[in-house]
C-alpha positions as CSV (number, residue, x, y, z in Angstrom):
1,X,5.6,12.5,43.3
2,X,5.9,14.5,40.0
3,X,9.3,13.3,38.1
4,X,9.8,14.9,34.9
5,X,12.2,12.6,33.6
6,X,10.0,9.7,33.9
7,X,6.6,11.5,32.7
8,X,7.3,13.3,29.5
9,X,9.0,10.1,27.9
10,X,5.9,8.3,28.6
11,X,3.9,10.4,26.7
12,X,6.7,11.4,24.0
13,X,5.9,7.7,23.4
14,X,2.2,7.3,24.3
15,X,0.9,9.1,21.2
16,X,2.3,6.8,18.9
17,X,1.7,4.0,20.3
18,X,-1.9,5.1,20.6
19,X,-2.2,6.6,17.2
20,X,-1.1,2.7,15.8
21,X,-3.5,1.2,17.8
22,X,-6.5,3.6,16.9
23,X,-5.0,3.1,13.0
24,X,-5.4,-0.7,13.3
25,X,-9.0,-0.1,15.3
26,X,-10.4,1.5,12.7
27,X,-9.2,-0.5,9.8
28,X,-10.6,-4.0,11.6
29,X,-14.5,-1.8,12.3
30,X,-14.4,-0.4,8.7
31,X,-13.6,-4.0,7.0
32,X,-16.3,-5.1,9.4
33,X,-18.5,-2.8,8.2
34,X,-18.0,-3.3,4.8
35,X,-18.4,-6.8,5.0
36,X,-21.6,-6.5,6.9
37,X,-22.7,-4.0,3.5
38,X,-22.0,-6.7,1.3
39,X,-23.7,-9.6,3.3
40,X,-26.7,-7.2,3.2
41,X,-26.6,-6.7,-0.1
42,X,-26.4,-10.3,-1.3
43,X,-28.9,-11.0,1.5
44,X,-31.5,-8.2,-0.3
45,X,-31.1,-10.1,-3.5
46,X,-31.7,-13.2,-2.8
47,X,-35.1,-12.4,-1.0
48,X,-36.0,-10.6,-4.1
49,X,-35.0,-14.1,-6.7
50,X,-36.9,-15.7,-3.7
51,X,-39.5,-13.2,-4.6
52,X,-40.1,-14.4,-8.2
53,X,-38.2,-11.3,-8.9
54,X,-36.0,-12.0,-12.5
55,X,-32.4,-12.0,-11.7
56,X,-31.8,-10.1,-14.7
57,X,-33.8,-7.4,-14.0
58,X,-31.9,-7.0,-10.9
59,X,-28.7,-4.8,-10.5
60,X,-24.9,-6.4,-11.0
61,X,-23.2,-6.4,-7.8
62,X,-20.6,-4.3,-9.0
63,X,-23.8,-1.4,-9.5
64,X,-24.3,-2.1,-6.0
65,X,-21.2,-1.8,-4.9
66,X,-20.7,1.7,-6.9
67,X,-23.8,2.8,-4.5
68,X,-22.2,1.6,-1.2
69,X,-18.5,3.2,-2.3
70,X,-15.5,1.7,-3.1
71,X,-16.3,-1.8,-1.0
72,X,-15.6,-3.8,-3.8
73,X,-13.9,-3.5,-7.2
74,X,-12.9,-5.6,-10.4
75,X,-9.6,-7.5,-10.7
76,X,-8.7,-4.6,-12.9
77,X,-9.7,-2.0,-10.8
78,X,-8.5,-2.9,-7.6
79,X,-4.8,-3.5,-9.2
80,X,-5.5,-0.2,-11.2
81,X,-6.4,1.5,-7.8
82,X,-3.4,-0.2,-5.8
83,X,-0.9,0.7,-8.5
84,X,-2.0,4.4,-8.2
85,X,-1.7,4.1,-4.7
86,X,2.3,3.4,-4.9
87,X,3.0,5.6,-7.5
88,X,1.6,8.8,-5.2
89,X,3.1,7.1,-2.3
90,X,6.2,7.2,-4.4
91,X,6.5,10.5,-5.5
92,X,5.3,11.6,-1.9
93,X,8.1,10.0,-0.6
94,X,10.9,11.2,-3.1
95,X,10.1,14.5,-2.9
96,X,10.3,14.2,0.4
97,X,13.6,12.9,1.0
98,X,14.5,15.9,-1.5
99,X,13.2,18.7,0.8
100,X,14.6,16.5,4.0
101,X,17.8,16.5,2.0
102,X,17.9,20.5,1.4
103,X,16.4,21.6,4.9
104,X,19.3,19.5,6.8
105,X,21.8,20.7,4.1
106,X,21.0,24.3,5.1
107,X,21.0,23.9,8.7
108,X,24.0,21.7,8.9
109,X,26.5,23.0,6.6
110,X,30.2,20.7,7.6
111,X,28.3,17.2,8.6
112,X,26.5,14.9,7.0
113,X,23.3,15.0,8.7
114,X,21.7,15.2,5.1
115,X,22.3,11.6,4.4
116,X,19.1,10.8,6.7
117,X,16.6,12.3,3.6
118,X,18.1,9.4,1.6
119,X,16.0,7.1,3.2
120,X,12.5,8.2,2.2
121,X,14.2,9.1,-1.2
122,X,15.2,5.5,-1.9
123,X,12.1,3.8,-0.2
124,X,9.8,6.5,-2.5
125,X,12.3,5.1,-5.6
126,X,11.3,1.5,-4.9
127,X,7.8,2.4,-5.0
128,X,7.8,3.9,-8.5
129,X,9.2,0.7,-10.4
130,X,7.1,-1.0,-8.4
131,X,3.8,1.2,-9.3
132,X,4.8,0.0,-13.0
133,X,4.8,-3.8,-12.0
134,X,1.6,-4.3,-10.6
135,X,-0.3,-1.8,-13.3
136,X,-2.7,-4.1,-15.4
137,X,-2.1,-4.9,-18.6
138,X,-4.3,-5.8,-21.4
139,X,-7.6,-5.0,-19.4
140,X,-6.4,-7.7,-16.6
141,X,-4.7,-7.5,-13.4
142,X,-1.5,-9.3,-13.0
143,X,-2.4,-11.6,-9.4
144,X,-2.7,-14.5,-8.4
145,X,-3.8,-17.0,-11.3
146,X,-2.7,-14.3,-14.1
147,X,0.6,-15.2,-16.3
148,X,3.0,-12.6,-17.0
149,X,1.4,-11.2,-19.9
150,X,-1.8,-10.5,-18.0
151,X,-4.1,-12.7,-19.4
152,X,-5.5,-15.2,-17.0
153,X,-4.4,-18.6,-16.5
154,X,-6.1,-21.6,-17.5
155,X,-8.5,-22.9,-14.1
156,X,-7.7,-19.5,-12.4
C-alpha cells in the first residue's frame, strides 16, 4: 500500500509547488488589500469635501499613503525603490554564484561541477547594469511617457 518510490517524489515536489502557489496567494490578498486602503482613503476625503471641509486643509494623498506604508509612491520613488531592489538582488546573486563557485571547487576537485555557480553569477551581473538603467535621473523616473533624459514627455 506504502511505495516509497512513488511517495517521497511527491512530496520532494509538493513543497514547491505549494510554496509558489501560497507566493502568488498572498501577493493577489495583499494588492487587494491595498487597493481596498486606498479606495478607503479617497472614499474618507471625499465625504469630508462633501462636508464643507476645505480641500486644502486636508492631507496630500501621498501623507496618507506614508500612514498606511509603502501602498503608493511618486514616479521617482517607486523607480528609485525598484532600482534598489535589482541592485541588492544583484549583488545577492553575484556573491552567490562566487561562494557556489568555491564550495563545488572544493568538493569537486578534477570536474567541472563549478561551472553551475556561473549561472547566478551572470543572472546577478545583468541585474547590476540594469539597477543603473532604470535609476531616475534628474528628479524623474525614466517610464512610460519619460524621454531618455528623464524629463517627461510632452502629453505624458
Amino acid at each position: 500500500m506504502f511505495d516509497p518510490d512513488f511517495v517521497v517524489p511527491v512530496l520532494i515536489f509538493s513543497i514547491p509547488i505549494f510554496a509558489i502557489i501560497g507566493g502568488i496567494t498572498a501577493g493577489i490578498v495583499r494588492m487587494a488589500n491595498q487597493q481596498r486602503l486606498i479606495e478607503l482613503a479617497q472614499k474618507e476625503r471625499i465625504a469630508a469635501i462633501e462636508r464643507g471641509i476645505d480641500p486644502a486643509k486636508l492631507p496630500s494623498f501621498p501623507a496618507m499613503a506614508q500612514e498606511m506604508g509603502s501602498i503608493a509612491f511618486s514616479p521617482y520613488e517607486s523607480a528609485k525603490r525598484r532600482s534598489q531592489g535589482l541592485m541588492i538582488g544583484g549583488l545577492v546573486l553575484v556573491f552567490g554564484g562566487i561562494a557556489i563557485i568555491a564550495f563545488l571547487m572544493i568538493i569537486q576537485e578534477n570536474d567541472r561541477v563549478w561551472a553551475v555557480g556561473l549561472i547566478p553569477l551572470f543572472v546577478g551581473a545583468a541585474l547590476l547594469p540594469s539597477a543603473f538603467i532604470v535609476w531616475p535621473r534628474n528628479g524623474h523616473s525614466r517610464g512610460p511617457g519619460a524621454s531618455a533624459s528623464g524629463t517627461p514627455s510632452p502629453g505624458a
